[in-house]
C-alpha positions as CSV (number, residue, x, y, z in Angstrom):
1,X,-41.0,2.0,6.5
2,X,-42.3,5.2,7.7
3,X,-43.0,7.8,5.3
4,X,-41.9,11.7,5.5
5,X,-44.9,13.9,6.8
6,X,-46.7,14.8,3.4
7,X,-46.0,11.4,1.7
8,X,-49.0,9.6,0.5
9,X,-48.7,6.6,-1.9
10,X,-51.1,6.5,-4.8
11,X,-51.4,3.5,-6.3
12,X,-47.9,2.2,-7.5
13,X,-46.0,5.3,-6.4
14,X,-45.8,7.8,-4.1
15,X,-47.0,11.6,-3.6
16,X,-46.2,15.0,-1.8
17,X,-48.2,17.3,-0.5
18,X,-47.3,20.7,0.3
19,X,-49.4,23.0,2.1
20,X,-48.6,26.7,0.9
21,X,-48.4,29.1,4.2
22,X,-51.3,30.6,5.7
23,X,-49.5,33.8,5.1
24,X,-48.9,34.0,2.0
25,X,-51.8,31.6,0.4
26,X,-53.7,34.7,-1.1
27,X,-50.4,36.0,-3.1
28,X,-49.2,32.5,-4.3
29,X,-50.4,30.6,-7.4
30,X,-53.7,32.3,-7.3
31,X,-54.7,31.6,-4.1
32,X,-53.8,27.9,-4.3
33,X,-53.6,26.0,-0.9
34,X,-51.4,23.2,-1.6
35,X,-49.7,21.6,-4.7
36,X,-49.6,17.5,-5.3
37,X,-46.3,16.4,-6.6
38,X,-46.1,13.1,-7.9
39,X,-42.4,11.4,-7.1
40,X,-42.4,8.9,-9.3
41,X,-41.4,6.1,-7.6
42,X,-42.9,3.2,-5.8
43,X,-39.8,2.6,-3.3
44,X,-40.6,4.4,0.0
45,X,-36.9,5.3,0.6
46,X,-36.2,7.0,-2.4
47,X,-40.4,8.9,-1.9
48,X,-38.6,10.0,1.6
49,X,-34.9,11.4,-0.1
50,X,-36.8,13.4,-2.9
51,X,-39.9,14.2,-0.7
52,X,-37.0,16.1,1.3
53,X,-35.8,17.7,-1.9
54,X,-38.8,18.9,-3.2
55,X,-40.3,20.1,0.4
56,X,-36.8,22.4,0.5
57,X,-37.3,23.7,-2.7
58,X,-41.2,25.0,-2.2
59,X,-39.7,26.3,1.6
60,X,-37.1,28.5,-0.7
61,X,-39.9,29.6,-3.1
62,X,-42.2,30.6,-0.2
63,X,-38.9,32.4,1.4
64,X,-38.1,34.5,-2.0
65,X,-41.7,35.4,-2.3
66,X,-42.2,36.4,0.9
67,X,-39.1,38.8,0.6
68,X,-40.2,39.7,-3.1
69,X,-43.7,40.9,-1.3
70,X,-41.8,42.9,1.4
71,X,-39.6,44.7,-1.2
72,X,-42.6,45.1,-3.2
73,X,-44.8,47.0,-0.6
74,X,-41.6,49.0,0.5
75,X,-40.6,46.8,3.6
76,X,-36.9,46.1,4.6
77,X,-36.5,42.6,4.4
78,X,-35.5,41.0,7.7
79,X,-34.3,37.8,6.0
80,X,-30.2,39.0,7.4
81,X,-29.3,36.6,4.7
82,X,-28.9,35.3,0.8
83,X,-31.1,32.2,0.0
84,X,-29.5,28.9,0.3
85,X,-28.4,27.7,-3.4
86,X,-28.7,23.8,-4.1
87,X,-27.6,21.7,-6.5
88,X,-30.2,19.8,-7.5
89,X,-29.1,17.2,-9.8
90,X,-25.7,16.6,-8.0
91,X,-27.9,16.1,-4.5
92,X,-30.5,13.6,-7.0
93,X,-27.3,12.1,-8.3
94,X,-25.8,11.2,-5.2
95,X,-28.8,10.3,-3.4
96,X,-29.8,7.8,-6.3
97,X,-26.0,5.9,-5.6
């Protein structure tokens, strides 16, 4: 099976990695470049489903902080829209059915 761009496996189980934006690497997590998160599982479907989770929760973080940057130097946000709210554990839930 293919794996999701990021997706490394590790031994037994499988791996994320997310880069953190060019733009914003100097403002985020102390400058960190890009975060490991370990899936915890050694299926290659299930890596993929929550690979696609976590990758849309870090591209909502990097979103908000972005905006919280602009509002914080006095910049209009040109976002035109509220963040996207997800439910987590009822997306996990049905994905693990």
């Amino acid at each position: 099976m293919v794996l999701f761009p990021g997706v490394f496996r590790r031994g037994n189980t499988h791996t994320l990695r997310i880069h953190v934006p060019k733009d914003i690497v100097q403002t985020y997590a102390n400058g960190r470049r890009d975060f490991w998160i370990a899936l915890g599982t050694s299926d290659p479907a299930d890596a993929n489903e929550l690979a696609k989770i976590k990758k849309g929760e870090f591209a909502l973080a990097f979103k908000a902080h972005r905006r919280d940057s602009q509002k914080a130097k006095g910049a209009v946000s040109t976002v035109g829209r509220p963040p996207v709210a997800i439910d987590i554990p009822r997306l996990s839930a049905t994905l693990s059915q």
